[in-house]
C-alpha positions as CSV (number, residue, x, y, z in Angstrom):
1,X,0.0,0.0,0.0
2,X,1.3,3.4,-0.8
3,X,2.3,5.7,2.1
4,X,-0.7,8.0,2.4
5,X,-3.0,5.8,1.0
6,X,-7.0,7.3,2.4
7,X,-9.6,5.2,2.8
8,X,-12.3,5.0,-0.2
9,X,-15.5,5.5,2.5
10,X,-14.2,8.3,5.0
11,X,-10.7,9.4,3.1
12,X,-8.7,8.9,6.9
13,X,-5.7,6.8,6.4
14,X,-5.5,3.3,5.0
15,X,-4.5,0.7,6.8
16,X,-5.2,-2.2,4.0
17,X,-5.3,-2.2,0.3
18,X,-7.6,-4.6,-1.3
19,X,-6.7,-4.5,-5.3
20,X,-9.6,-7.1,-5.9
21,X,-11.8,-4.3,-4.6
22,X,-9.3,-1.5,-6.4
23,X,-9.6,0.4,-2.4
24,X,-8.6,0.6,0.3
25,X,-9.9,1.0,3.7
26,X,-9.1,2.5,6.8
27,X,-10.0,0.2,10.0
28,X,-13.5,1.1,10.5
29,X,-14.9,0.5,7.4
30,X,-12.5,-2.6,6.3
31,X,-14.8,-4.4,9.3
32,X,-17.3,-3.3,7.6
33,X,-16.6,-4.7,4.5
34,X,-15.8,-7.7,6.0
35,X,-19.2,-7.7,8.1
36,X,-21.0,-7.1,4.6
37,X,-19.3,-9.8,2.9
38,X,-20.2,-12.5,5.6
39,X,-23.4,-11.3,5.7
40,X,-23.8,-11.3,1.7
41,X,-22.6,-15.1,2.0
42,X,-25.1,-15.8,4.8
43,X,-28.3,-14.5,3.0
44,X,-27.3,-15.3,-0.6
45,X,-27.1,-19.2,0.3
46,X,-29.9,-19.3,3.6
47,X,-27.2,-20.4,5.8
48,X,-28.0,-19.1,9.1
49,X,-31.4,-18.1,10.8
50,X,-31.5,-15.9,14.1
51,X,-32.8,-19.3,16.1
52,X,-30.6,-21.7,15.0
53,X,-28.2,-23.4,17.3
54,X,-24.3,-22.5,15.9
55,X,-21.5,-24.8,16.3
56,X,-17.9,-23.5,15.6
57,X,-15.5,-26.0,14.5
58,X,-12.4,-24.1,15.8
59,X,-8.6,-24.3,15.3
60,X,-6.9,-21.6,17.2
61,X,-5.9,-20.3,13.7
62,X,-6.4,-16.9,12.1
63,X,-10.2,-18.6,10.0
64,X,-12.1,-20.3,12.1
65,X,-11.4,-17.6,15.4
66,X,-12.4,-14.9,12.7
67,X,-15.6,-16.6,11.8
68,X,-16.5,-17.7,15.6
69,X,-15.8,-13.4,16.1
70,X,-17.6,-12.6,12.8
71,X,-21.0,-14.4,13.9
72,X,-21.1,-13.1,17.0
73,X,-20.6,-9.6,16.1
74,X,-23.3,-9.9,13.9
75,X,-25.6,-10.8,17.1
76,X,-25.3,-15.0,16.6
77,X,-25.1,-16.9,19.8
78,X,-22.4,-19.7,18.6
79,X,-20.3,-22.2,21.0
80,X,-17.1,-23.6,19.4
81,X,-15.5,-27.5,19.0
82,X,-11.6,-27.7,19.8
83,X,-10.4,-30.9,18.2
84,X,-7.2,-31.6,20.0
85,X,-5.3,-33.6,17.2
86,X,-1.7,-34.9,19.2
87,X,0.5,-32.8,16.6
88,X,2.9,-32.5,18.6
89,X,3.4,-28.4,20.1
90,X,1.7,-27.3,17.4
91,X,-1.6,-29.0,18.8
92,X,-0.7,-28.0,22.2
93,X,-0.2,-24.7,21.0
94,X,-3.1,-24.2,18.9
95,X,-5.3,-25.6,21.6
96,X,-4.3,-22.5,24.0
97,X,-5.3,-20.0,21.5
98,X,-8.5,-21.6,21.3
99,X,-8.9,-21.6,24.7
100,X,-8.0,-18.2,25.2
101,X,-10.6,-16.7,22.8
102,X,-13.3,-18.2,24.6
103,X,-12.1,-17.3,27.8
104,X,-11.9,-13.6,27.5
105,X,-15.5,-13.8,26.0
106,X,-17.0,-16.6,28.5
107,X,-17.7,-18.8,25.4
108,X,-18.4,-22.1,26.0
109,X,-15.9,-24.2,24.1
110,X,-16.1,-28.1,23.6
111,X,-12.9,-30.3,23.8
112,X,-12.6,-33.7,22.3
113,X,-8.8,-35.2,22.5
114,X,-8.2,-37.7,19.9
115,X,-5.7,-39.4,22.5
116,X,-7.5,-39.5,25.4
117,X,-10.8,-40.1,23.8
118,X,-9.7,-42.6,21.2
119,X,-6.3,-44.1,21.8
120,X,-4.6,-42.6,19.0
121,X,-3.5,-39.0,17.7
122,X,-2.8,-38.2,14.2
123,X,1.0,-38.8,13.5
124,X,0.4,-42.5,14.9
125,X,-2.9,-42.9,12.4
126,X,-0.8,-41.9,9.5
127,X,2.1,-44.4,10.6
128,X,-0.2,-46.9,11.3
129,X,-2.6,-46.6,7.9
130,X,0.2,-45.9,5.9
131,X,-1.4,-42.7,4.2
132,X,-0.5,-38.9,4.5
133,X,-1.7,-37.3,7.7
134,X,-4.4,-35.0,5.9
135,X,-6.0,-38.6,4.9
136,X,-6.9,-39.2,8.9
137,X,-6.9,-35.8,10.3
138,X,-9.9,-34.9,7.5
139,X,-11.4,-38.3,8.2
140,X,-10.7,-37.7,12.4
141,X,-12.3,-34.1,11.9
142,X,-15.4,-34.6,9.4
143,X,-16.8,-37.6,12.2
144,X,-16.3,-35.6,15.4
145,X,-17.8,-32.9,14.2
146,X,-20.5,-33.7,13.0
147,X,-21.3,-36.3,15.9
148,X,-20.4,-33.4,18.5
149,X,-23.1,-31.3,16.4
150,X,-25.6,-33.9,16.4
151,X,-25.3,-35.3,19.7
152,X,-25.4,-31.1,21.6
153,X,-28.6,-30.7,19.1
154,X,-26.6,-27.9,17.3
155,X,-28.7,-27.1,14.1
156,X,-25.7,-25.8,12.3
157,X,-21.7,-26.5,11.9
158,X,-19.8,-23.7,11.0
159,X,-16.2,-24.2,9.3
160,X,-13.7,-21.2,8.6
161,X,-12.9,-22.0,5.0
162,X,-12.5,-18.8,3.2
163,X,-12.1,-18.1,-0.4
164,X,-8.7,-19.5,-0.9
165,X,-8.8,-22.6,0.7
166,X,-12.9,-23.0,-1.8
167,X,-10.9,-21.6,-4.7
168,X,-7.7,-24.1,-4.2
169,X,-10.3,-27.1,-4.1
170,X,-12.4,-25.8,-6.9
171,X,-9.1,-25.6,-8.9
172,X,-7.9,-29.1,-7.5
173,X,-11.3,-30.5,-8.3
174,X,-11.5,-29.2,-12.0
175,X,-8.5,-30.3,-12.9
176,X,-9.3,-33.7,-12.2
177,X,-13.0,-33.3,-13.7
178,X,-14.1,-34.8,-10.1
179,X,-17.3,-34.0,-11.1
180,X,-19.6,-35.4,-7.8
181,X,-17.0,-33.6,-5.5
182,X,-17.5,-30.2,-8.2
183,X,-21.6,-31.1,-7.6
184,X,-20.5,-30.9,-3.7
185,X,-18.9,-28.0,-3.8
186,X,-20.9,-25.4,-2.1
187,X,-20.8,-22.8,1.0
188,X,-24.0,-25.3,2.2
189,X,-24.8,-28.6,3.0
190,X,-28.1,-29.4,3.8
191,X,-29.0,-31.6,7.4
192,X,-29.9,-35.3,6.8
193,X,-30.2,-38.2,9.0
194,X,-27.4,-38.5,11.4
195,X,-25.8,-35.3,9.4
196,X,-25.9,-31.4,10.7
197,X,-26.6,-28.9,8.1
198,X,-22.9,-27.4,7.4
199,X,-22.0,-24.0,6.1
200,X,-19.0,-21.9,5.5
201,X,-19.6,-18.1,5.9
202,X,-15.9,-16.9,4.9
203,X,-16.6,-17.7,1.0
204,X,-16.3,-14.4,0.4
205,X,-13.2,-13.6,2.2
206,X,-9.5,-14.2,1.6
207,X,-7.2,-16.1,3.9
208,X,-5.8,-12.1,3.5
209,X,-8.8,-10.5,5.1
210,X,-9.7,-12.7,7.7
211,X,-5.9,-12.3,8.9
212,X,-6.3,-8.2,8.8
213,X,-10.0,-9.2,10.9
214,X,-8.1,-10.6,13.7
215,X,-5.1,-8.1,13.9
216,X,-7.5,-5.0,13.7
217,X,-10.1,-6.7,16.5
218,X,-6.7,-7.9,18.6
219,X,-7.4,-11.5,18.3
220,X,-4.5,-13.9,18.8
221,X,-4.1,-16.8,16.7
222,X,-1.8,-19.5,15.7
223,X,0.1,-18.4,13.0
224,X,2.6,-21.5,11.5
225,X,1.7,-23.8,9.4
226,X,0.8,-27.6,10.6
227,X,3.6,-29.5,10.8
228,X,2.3,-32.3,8.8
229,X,0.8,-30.2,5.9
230,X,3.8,-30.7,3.6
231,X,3.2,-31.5,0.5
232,X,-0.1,-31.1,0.3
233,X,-1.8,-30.4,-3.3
234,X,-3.8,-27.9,-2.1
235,X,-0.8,-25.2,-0.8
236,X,0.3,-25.6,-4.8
237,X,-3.2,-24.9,-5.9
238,X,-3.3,-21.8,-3.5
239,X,0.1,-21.1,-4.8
240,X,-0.8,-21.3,-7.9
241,X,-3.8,-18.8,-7.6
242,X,-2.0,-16.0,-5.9
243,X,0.3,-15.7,-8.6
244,X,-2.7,-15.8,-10.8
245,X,-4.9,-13.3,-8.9
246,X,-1.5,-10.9,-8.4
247,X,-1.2,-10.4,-11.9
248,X,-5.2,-10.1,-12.2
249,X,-6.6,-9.2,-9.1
250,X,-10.4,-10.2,-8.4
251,X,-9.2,-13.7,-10.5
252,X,-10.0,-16.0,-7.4
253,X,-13.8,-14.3,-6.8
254,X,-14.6,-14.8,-9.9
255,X,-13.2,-18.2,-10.4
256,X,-14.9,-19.8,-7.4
257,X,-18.4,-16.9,-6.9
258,X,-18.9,-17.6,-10.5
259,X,-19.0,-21.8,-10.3
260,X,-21.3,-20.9,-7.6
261,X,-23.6,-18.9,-9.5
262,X,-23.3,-20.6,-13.2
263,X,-21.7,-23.9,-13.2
264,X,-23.3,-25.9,-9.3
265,X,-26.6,-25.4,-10.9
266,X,-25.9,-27.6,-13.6
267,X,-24.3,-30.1,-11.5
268,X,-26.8,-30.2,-9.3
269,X,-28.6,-33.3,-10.5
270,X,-25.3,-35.6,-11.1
271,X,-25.4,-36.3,-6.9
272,X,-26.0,-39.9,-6.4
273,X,-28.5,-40.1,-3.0
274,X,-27.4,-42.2,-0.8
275,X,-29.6,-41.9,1.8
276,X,-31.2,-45.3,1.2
277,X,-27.9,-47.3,1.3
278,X,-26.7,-45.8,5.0
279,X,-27.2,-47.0,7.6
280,X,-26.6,-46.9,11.6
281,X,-22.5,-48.1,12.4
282,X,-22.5,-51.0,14.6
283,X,-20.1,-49.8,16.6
284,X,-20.9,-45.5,17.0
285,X,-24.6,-45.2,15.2
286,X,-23.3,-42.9,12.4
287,X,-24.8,-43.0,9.0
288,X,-22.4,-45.5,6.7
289,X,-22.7,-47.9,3.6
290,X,-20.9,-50.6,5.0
291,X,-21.3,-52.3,8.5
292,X,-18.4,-50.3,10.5
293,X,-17.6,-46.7,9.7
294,X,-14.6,-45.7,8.2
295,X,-14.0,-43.3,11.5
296,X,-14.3,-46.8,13.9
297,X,-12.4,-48.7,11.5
298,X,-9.4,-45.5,12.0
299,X,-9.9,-45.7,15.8
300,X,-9.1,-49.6,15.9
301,X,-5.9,-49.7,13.3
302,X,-4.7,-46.4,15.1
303,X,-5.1,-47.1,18.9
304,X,-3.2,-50.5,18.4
305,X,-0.1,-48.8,16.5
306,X,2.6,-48.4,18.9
307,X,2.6,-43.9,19.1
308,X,4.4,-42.0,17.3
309,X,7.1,-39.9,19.5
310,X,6.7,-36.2,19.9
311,X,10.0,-35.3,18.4
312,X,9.2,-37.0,15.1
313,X,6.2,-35.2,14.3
314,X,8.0,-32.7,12.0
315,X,9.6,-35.5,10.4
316,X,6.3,-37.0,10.0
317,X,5.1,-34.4,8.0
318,X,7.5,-34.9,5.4
């Protein structure tokens, strides 16, 4: 940003350029750009009412604290679900910062810990299953949340994925022509049997912007990377769209706002229903297509893998 750079609403000082929005803002009315866009996002795609019952999945990171802030700023009444994951410091770590947010707000803040509750953390269920650690951490995550939802009788789960990380899959996605995941692609998923209704109210906001949010409302969060995240397609396909949307700013909106409006539609009736072919997991009650989940089957390779040790979890990673 260029050193006396005013703000496009009131002319004060900048503290932000946005080229996608060719402005910039000072601190005031960035918020309020951000409030619009989340608020945009929740009306456009019916995603919230004022009497639903909002669970936070939260990380201690800069999107899902920002989200968990966003909603109740806009008068939401949300509680949030710390995953504890066994990375190593970085969980410990991440974990305090979730904490602490609630804290200072008296938020009440679920815990589940992957180790304590279930015998096994996620560097041991990617030694022991032989797969990358994204493989079980997504399984690990997607099961306990929405069991944690289901079982508080939350009407809604509310994930911090923001405009890059929709844009990175949507990229990721089409270049593979994974044409159901493309048809499931969208800021809402409706409830179902044994399923909360899921929504994502950062769509509209950049990793960027949700990283000014917390900074100009003084909300800590974790800032490094997971450990274990190396090599993961998706950091190329965001890599790939910053250089894009640097030399043509506004690129990732309309790559991922435009599927949205023009190309889910037409997808919309290649979705296989399942909903005949679940049924109850012997062992938790989930919805599945076979007899045991895939989340149970994790918890019983995993628990009886010998753990991982704490000063190998980088290495893990790799």
């Amino acid at each position: 940003m260029k050193v006396g750079s005013k703000c496009r609403t009131c002319r004060e000082p900048a503290i932000i350029d946005l080229p996608r929005h060719n402005a910039n803002f000072c601190a005031e009315h960035f918020l309020e750009l951000c409030r619009r866009q989340v608020v945009k996002a929740i009306e456009r795609f019916d995603m919230l009412a004022p009497d639903d019952r909002v669970l936070v999945a939260v990380s201690g990171g800069k999107d899902s604290l920002a989200v968990w802030d966003l909603l109740l700023d806009l008068g939401y009444q949300a509680d949030g679900l710390y995953i504890g994951l066994g990375i190593g410091d970085y969980s410990d770590v991440s974990g305090d910062y979730a904490r602490r947010f609630a804290a200072a707000r008296g938020l009440k803040l679920i815990e589940i810990s992957l180790r304590d509750d279930f015998g096994y953390d996620i560097p041991t269920a990617a030694k022991a299953t032989r797969r990358v650690p994204c493989s079980a951490c997504g399984l690990s995550k997607r099961h306990l949340f929405d069991t944690a939802a289901i079982d508080g009788n939350y009407t809604v789960l509310v994930t911090g994925h923001n405009l890059d990380d929709e844009a990175a899959v949507l990229l990721g996605n089409t270049l593979r022509w994974e044409v159901e995941y493309l048809a499931r692609q969208l800021p809402v998923l409706p409830a179902r049997d044994g399923f909360p209704k899921k929504v994502k109210p950062l769509v509209r906001l950049t990793e960027r912007e949700t990283a000014a949010w917390c900074v100009v409302r003084g909300i800590d969060y974790l800032v490094e990377e997971c450990p274990m995240a190396a090599g993961n397609k998706h950091l190329g396909y965001k890599s790939t769209l910053n250089t894009l949307e640097a030399a043509s700013p506004g690129s990732k909106a309309a790559f991922y706002l435009n599927f949205l409006e023009r190309m889910a539609p037409v997808l919309s009736g290649v979705l296989h229903d399942e909903r005949e072919t679940l049924h109850p997991c012997v062992e938790c009650g989930s919805p599945t297509t076979g007899e045991v989940c895939a989340f149970c089957r994790l918890v019983v390779t995993a628990s009886a893998h010998a753990p991982v040790p704490v000063e190998l979890v980088g290495r893990a990673g790799r």
